[in-house]
Each structure stands twice: as structure tokens, then as C-alpha cells.
C-alpha positions in Angstrom: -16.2 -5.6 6.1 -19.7 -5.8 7.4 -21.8 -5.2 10.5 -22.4 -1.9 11.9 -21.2 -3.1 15.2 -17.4 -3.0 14.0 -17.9 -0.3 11.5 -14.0 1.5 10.9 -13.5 4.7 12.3 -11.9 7.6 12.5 -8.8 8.1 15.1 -9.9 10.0 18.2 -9.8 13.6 18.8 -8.0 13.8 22.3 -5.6 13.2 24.4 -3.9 9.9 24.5 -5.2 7.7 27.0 -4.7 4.4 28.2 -5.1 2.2 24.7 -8.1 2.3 22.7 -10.3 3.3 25.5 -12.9 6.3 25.4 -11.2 9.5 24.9 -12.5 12.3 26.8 -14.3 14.7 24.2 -12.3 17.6 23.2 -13.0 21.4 23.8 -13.7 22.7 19.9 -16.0 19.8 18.0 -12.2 20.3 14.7 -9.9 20.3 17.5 -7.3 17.4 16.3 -5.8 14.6 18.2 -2.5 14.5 20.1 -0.1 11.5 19.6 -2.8 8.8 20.8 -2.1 5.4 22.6 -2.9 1.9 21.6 -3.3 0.6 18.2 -3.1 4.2 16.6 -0.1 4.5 18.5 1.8 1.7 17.0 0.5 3.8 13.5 2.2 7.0 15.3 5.7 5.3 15.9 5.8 4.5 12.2 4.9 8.1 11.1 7.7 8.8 13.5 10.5 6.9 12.5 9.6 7.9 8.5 9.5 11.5 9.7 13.3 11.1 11.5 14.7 8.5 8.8 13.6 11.0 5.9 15.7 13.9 7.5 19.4 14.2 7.3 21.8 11.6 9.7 18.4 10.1 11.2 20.3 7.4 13.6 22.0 10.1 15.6 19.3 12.3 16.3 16.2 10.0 16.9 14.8 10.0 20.6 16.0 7.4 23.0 12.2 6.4 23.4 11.6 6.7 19.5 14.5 4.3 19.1 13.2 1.7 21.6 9.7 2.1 20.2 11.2 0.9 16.7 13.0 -1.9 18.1 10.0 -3.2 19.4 8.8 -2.6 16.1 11.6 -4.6 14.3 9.5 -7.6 14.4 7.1 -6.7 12.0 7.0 -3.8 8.8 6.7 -0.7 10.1 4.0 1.2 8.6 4.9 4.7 6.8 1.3 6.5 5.8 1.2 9.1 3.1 -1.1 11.5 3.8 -2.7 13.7 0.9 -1.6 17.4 2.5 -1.3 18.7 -0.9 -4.7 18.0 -2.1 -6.3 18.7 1.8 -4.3 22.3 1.7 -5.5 22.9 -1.6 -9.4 22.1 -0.8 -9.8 23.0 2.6 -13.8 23.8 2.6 -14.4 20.7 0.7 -12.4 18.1 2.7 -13.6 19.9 5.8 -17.3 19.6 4.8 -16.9 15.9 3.8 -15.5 15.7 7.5 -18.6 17.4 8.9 -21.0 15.8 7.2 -19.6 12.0 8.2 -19.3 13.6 11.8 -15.8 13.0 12.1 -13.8 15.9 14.6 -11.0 17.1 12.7 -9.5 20.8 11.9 -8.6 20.5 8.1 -7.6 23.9 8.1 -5.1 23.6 10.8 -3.5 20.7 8.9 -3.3 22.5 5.9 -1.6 25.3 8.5 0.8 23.0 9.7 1.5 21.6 6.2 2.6 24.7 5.3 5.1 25.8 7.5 6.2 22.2 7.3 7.3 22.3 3.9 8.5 26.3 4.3 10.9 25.3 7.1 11.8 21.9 4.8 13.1 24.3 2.5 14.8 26.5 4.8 16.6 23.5 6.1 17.6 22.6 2.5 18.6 26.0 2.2 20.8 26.3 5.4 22.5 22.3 4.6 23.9 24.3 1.2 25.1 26.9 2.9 26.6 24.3 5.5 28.4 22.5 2.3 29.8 25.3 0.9 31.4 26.7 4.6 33.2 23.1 4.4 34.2 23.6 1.4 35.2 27.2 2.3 37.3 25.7 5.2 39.8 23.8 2.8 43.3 25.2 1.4 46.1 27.4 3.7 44.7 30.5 5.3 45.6 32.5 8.4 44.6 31.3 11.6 42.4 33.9 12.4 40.4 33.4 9.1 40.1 29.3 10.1 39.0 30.2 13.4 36.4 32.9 12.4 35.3 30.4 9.5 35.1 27.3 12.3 32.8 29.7 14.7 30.3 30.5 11.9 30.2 26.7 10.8 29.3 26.0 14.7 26.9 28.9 14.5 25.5 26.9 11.5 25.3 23.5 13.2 23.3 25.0 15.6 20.7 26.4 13.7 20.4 23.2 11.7 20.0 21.5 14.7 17.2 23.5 15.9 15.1 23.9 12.8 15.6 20.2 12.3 14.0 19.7 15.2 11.1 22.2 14.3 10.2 20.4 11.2 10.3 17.3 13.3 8.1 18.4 15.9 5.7 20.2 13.0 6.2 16.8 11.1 4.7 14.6 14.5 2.1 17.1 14.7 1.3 17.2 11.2 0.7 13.4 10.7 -1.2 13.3 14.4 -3.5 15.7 13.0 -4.1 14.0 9.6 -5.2 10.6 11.7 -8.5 12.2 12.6 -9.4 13.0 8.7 -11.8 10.6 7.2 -11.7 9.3 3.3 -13.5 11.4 1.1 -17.0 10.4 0.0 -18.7 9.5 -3.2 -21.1 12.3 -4.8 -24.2 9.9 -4.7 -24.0 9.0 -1.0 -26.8 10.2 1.2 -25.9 13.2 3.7 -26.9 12.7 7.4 -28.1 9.8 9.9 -29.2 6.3 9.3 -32.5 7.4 8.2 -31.6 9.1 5.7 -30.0 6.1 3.7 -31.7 5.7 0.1 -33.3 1.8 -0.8 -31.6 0.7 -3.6 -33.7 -2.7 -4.1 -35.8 -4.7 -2.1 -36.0 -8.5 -2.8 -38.8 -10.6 -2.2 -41.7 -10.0 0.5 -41.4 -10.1 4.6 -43.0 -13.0 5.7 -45.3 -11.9 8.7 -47.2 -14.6 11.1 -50.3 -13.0 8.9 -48.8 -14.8 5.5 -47.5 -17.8 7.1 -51.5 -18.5 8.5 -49.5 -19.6 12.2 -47.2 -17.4 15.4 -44.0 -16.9 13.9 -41.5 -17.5 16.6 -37.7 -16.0 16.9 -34.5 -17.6 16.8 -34.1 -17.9 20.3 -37.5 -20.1 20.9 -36.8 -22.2 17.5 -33.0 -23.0 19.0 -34.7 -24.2 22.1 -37.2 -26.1 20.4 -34.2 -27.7 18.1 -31.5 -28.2 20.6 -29.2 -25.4 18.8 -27.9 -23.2 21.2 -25.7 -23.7 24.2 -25.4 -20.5 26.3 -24.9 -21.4 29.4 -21.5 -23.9 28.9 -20.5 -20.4 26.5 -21.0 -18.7 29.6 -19.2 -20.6 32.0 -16.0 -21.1 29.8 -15.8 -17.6 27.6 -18.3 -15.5 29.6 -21.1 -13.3 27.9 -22.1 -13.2 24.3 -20.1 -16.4 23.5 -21.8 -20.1 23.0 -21.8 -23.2 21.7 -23.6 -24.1 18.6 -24.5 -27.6 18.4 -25.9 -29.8 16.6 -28.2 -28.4 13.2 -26.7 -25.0 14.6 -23.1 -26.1 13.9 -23.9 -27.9 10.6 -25.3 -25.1 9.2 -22.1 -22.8 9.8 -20.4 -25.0 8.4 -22.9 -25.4 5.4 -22.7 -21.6 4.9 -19.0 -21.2 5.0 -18.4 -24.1 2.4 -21.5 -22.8 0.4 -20.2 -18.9 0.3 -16.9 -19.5 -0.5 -17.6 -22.2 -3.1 -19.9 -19.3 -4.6 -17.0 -16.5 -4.6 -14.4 -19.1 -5.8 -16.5 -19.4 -9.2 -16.5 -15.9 -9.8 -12.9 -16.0 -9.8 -12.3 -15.4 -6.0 -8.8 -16.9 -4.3 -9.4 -18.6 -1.1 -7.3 -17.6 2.0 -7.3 -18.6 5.5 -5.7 -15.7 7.1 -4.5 -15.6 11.0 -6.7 -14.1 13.6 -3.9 -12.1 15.4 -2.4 -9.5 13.8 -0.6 -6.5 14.6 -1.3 -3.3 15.9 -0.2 -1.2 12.9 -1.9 -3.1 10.6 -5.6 -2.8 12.6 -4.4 1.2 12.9 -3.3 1.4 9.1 -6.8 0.0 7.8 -8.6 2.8 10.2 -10.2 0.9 12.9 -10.4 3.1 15.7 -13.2 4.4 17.9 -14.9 8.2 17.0 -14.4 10.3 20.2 -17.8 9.1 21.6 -17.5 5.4 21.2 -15.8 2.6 22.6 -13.4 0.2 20.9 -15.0 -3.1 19.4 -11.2 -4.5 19.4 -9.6 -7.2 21.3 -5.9 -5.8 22.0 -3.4 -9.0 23.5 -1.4 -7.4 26.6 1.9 -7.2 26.5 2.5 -7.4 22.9 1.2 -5.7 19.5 -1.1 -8.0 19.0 -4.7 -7.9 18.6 -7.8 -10.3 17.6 -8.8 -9.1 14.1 -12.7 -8.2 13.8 -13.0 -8.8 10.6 -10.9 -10.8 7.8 -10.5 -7.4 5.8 -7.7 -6.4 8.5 -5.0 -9.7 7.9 -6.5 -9.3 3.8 -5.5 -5.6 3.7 -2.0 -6.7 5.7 -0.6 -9.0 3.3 -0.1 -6.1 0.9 1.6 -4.0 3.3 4.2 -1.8 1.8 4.0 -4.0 -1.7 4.4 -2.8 -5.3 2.0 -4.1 -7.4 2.5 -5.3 -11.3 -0.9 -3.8 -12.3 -0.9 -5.5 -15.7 -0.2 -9.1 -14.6 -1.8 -8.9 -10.6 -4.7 -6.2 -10.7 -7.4 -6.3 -9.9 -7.2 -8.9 -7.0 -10.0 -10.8 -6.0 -9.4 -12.5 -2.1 -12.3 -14.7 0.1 -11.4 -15.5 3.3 -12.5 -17.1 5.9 -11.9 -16.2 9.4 -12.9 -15.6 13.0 -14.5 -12.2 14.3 -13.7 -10.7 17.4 -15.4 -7.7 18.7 -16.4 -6.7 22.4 -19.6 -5.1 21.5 -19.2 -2.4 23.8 -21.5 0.2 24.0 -24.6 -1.8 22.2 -27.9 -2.2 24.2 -31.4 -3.2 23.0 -33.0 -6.0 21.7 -29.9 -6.8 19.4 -28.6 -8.1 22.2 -30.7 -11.3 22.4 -29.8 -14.5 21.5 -26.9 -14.6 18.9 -27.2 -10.9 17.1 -24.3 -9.7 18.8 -21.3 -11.9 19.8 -18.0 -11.5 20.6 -16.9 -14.1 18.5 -18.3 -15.6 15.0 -17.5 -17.2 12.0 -17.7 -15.1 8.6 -16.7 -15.3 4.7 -15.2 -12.0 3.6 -14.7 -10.9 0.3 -11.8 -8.7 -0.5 -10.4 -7.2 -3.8 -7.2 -4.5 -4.6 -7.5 -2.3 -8.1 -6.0 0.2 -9.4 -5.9 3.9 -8.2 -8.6 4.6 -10.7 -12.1 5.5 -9.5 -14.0 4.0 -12.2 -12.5 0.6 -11.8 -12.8 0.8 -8.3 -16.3 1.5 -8.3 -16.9 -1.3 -10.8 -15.2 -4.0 -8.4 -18.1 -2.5 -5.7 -20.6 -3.2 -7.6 -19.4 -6.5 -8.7 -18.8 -7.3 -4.9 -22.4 -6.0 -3.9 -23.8 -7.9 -7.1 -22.1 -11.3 -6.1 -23.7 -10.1 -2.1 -27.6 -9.8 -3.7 -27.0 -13.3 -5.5 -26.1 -15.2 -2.5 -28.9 -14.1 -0.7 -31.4 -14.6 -3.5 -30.0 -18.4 -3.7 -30.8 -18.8 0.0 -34.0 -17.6 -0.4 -34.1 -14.5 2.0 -35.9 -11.4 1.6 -33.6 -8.7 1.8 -33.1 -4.7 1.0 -30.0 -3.2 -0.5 -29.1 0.2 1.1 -27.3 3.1 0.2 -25.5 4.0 3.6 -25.2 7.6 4.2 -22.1 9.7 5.2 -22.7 9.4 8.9 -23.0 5.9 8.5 -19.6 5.6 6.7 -16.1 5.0 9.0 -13.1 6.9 8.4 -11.7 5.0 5.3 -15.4 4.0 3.3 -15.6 5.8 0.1 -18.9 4.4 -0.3 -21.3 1.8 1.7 -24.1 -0.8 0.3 -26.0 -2.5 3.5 -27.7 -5.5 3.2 -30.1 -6.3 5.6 -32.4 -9.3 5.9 -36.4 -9.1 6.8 -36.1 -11.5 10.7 -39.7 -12.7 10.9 -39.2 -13.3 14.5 -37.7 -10.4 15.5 -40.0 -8.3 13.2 -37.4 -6.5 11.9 -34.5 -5.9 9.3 -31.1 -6.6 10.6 -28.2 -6.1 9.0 -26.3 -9.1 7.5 -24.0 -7.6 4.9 -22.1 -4.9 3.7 -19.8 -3.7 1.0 -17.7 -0.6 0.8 -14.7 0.9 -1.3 -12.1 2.4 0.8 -10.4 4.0 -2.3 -6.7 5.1 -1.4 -7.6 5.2 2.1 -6.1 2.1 3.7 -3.1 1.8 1.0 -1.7 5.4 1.8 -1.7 4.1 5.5 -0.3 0.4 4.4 1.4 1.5 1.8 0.1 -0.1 -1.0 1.5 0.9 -4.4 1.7 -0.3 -8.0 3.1 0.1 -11.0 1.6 -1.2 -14.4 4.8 -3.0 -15.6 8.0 -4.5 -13.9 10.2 -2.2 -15.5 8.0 1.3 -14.9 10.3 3.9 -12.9 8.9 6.0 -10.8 5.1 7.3 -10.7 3.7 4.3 -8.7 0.1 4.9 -7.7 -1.6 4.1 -4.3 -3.7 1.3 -4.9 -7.7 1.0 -3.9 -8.8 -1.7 -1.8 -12.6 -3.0 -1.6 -14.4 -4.9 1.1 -17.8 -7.1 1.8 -19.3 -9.8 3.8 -20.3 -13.3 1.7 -21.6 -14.3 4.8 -21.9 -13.5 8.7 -22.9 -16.6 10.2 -25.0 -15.5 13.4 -26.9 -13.5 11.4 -27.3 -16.0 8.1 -28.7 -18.8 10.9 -31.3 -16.1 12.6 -32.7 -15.0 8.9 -32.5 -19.1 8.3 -34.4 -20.4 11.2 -37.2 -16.9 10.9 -37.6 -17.4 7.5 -37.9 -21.3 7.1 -39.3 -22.0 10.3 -42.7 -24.5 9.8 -45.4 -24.3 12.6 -44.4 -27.2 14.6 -41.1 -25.5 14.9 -39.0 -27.5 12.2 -37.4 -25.7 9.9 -36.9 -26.1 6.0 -33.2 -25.6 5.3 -32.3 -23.8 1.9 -31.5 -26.1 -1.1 -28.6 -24.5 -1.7 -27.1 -25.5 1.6 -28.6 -29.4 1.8 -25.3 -30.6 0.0 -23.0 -29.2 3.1 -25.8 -30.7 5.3 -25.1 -34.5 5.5 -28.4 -35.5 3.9 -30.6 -32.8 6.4 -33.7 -30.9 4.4 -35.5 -30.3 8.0 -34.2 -29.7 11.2 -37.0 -31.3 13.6 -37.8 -30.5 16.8 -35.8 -32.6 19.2 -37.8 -35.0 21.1 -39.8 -34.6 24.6 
């Protein structure tokens, strides 16, 4: 996915409030979250259910609440993550470091704590369901009354202590798996550690056009949509409210051009074309790790009275159709997906000149590119590159100048492995802005979709969580302010790209409309 305005993130650190608004910042800067509310919680109800189901005689001892939460659930899949609490106990100072240096809140060692004396009082549970089997089978043939009778108090005795150790490893199991939402993916060894400053220019292509070079005023989107009839905010306002519009006219042709155009491009590299849905459920937004950090707001779209939400990025229904699936690696990896889809994002929290014109909306068109490989770094990291190098080209045929950037960790949400930027030189605006990204989410979002495979049909056992990859082909707001900056002629035409005259009905310049 792309945009820093819907980057993922990790689940908050506090107590569960209404859904997916601010959480109050906790006391200790590792203390871990309670169950939380709203998408996350539709995640928590499935770590629930797998926690109750796995134990013994699940249907009798699940909580009248748990059991109406599944109900609700029966709609869709429910989501069962697997957490990695061996390798986390294991490397406790390392996976707690990765968390600190991404800023996520977590307590690493406390999960590894709770692990623990999960699995110590799993075992004891085993232990005391032997010991229960062999009292039954101590209870058959003729003895003396008194015998049954002391043998049928200590098998009550032994009920009872089942019963409340199973419902110790439950609770530790809920606690466990509430603890483990806050802990972000780990990071690849190259990234940049710190702030947005501190990410590393990998390339920059071509030269920033300044009013200097062009010999005349460059102008910005917003007085070049005016002068060529583009924009309609005020009938956006008045139906949708803020931050939505109309495009019209050489505005709408060109998102169309650019859709067509970008996934005509990722089609010949060997990309499938998808239209997914824009609504999709909560566990699927929770499972791929969109959630605010303690001090942000939500950028999602959550449909009242239902599980439903507005997907902000394609990557969220492209991740879902693999929901708990077993993949044939030999004969279906890697995948290659490019879809095209609405965003939806309320933007809360951003300020500043970004929030001129059509930056920042709360809904826009976008190509995404999506791929699934095997749970093997090397092939993983391949498919990044090969996503980041298909990015560069599109922008290159458009004509934009444009750095790649190595994002670094506190730039990276809870399930990014690794993040490439790309951002576009606005001559208007006098600035980059950001009009792509790629990132490798690793295991991250298939241990919380469950998202396995095998390398042939008849393999038993030892499936491997799969790696899933994102990027943006092509963000349209942003594609039509680099457009209209960079092409723009002094009496406030603008050359389109050649690439796009095809998808353009005949149009090479969009003129000025007439006085």
C-alpha cells in the first residue's frame, strides 16, 4: 500500500475504547494493550474462540458473550493468528529493540512471561487430563462401596481442578494474544533507524523543474484546475462534505487514462487483474495490521451496525482473498495481483499545506499491486524489488522526476518488513510529495490471515506461513498534481504525457477553458 496518510500500524496500547478511536496513552511507554474495541476487536474474538476451541470440550465451556460474538462472526471466516512466542521468548532484547526503534509501545518481555506460564500450565493440564483418564479407568470392575465412593470424591476433586486451570490457561491465553497485537514485524538489517529524516536516497530521477528552468511563474494544481475547468469542490462539498469533489472534465479523463495505462503496464509484467470490493470486514482490516499507534487517530471508515468497513487501500480485500488458504507453492507461488479500487481514509489528524486542493481526500481512485511468495526471505525480497522496479518504470514513462527512498523504522507500520517511498518533485507546490510506495510485510499479515502453503498437493504437514508484498502503480490525486506541475505550459495548458494520449480520446493539451 502507499501514502503515509494510511500507513498500517500497530494495535493500541490501552484500554479498549469506543472503536478505533484515540486511546488514552498508557502509564509505562511497553505497557501492552487490553482486549481493544473495534476492528482489532473483531481480530480478538477470533484469537478467542481458537484459544476455547483448541482446549478440551470447547462448546460447553465458552462464555455466553464469546459464543454470541462468534455467531455474529458466522458470516464470514473467523480469523485464527499465530503469533511467533517461541521465537519472541527466545530473543527478547532483539524483538524489543526492533519495537523501540519503530516506536511501537509493547512489553516483549512480558509476552515472553506470559508465554511461559502459558505453555507450563498447558502441560500441567495435560498432565492432570491423564491422571483424570486413568481415575475412570480406575472406577471400572466390582469393588466395595466405600472404595467407589472415595474413588468418585477424588474424580470430583479432579474435575474441579481441571476446571480451574483450564480456565487459567484461558485467561493467560486472552492475555497472551492481547499482548502480542501491539508487536510490530521485524525489520530488515539495511533499513534506516529513527525519524523521517533519517531515510537514505536510493535514486533520484530526472531534475526539479523550478519557475527558474521553465523561464515563466510556475503555478500549482489548484490555479491550473481553475484555469482548466478540473475541479469541482464545492458540489463535493455539498453532497459528501470536506475533502471529497468532483473531477470533471480533463480531470476525469485523465484518471481514467492512468488507471487503464497502470494496469495495462502491470498486466505485461505478468500481473492478474482484480476488481476487489470496497467493503470488507473487520477482521480482515485487523488481520493485515491497520490500526492507529496510541497517539494517532484512525484513517478507517468503520459501517455502524455491522463488521463492515470501507477499505483504504486495495491491499486489505487482496490480502483477504487468501484468508486461511493453503497454498500449492510449486504450481501458484509467487502470486502477482493488480487491482483497482476505491480508497477511503478520514485523514484525521493531518494539517498543513497537504491539505490544499486534492493531496489529501477521503476518497480516490488507485492501482495497487499485490504479490504472495514463499516464507523465504530471499524470494520475498526479490518480489520487492521487482515491485519497486516495475514503480520507477512507470514513473520514468510518465515523465516525472521523482526520488526513491529507503523509509526508516519509524516510518514503517506494524507489519512493513521493509519500505521504498517514491515521491514526486510538485513544481507548484515546491516540494516532494509522496506518490508511491512499496513494502514487504514478510509473515506478518499471513500469521494473522492465516496464510499457509505447502510446495506440493500431497506434502503432510510442515506448511509454511506465506509472505505477502504491497505497492501503489498509481494514486490518482497525486499522479494528476505531479501531471498538471510538471507539464503545465505558461498560458496554463498543459502537455499530457505520451504514454497516457491513447486513454485520452485524441487529447495532447488540456487548454485553458474559455473567458
Amino acid at each position: 500500500m502507499a501514502l503515509e496518510a494510511f500507513t498500517p500500524l500497530a494495535a493500541p496500547a490501552a484500554a479498549s475504547m469506543a472503536p478505533l478511536q484515540r486511546h488514552p496513552s498508557a502509564s509505562s511507554s511497553r505497557q501492552g494493550p487490553r482486549m481493544p474495541g473495534g476492528v482489532w476487536a473483531s481480530l480478538a474474538v477470533g484469537l478467542t474462540v481458537g484459544v476455547v476451541e483448541r482446549q478440551g470440550k470447547s462448546a460447553n465451556r465458552q462464555p455466553r458473550s464469546l459464543r454470541a460474538k462468534k455467531k455474529e462472526s458466522e458470516a464470514g471466516e473467523l480469523v485464527r493468528p499465530t503469533f511467533d512466542f517461541a521465537y519472541w521468548a527466545e530473543n527478547v532484547e532483539e524483538v524489543q529493540k526492533n519495537a523501540d526503534n519503530r516506536k511501537f509501545k509493547c512489553d516483549v518481555a512480558e509476552v515472553a512471561a506470559v508465554y511461559q506460564e502459558h505453555r507450563s500450565s498447558s502441560f500441567e493440564l495435560q498432565q492432570l487430563a491423564k491422571k483424570r483418564n486413568e481415575h475412570a479407568k480406575s472406577m471400572k470392575g466390582k469393588m466395595e462401596p466405600e472404595q467407589r465412593q472415595a474413588l468418585i470424591e477424588e474424580g470430583k476433586k479432579i474435575k474441579e481442578e481441571i476446571n480451574s486451570l483450564e480456565a487459567k490457561v484461558d485467561e493467560l491465553s486472552l492475555r497472551m494474544n492481547a499482548l502480542a497485537l501491539a508487536v510490530p514485524n521485524l525489520t530488515h538489517p539495511d533499513t534506516p533507524i529513527g525519524e523521517e529524516e533519517n531515510a537514505t536516497v536510493v535514486r533520484i530521477n530526472g531534475e526539479p523543474r523550478t519557475s527558474e528552468s521553465a523561464g515563466f511563474q510556475l503555478r500549482d494544481h489548484l490555479e491550473l484546475g481553475e484555469m482548466l475547468d478540473l475541479f469541482d469542490f464545492e458540489s463535493g462539498g455539498k453532497v459528501s462534505g470536506q475533502k471529497f469533489l468532483y473531477f470533471k472534465n480533463g480531470a476525469a479523463l485523465l484518471e481514467l487514462a492512468l488507471v487503464q495505462w497502470a494496469s495495462h503496464e502491470a498486466v505485461k509484467r505478468g500481473f492478474q487483474p482484480f476488481i476487489p470490493p470496497d467493503l470488507v470486514r473487520a477482521p480482515v482490516v485487523a488481520g493485515c495490521g491497520f490500526a492507529p499507534r496510541d497517539d494517532e487517530a484512525t484513517q478507517i471508515y468503520e459501517i455502524s451496525d455491522s463488521d463492515l468497513c470501507l477499505a483504504g487501500t486495495a491491499e486489505i480485500p487482496m490480502a483477504g482473498m487468501f484468508m486461511n488458504e493453503t497454498l500449492i507453492a510449486s504450481k501458484e507461488l509467487p502470486k502477482r495481483l493488480v487491482a483497482f479500487s476505491h480508497a477511503f481514509r478520514t485523514e484525521a489528524g493531518s494539517s498543513g499545506s497537504e491539505n490544499r486542493g486534492i493531496y489529501r481526500l477521503h476518497q480516490f481512485s488507485k492501482v495497487e499491486l499485490f504479490a504472495v511468495t514463499r516464507s523465504d526471505l530471499e524470494e520475498s525480497n526479490e518480489m520487492l524489488e521487482e515491485i519497486k522496479s516495475l514503480e520507477e518504470d512507470l514513473f520514468t514513462q510518465l515523465g516525472l522526476c521523482f526520488r526513491v527512498l529507503d523509509m526508516p523504522t519509524e516510518e514503517l507500520g506494524a507489519p512493513a518488513y521493509r519500505k521504498f517511498d517514491m515521491e514526486a518533485w510538485m513544481p507548484g507546490l515546491e516540494k516532494w510529495g509522496e506518490i508511491s510506495s512499496c513494502s514487504s510485510c514478510s509473515d506478518f499479515q499471513a500469521r494473522r490471515l492465516n496464510i499457509r502453503h505447502k510446495e506440493e498437493y500431497n506434502q503432510k504437514g510442515n506448511l509454511q506461513f506465506a509472505h505477502t508484498l504491497n505497492g501503489t502503480a498509481c494514486a490518482v490525486p497525486r499522479m494528476i498534481i505531479s501531471i498538471l506541475e510538471t507539464f503545465q505550459n505558461e498560458d496554463g495548458s498543459v502537455t499530457i504525457p505520451e504514454v497516457l494520449r491513447p486513454y485520452m480520446m485524441g487529447l495532447e493539451v488540456l487548454e485553458p477553458k474559455a473567458h
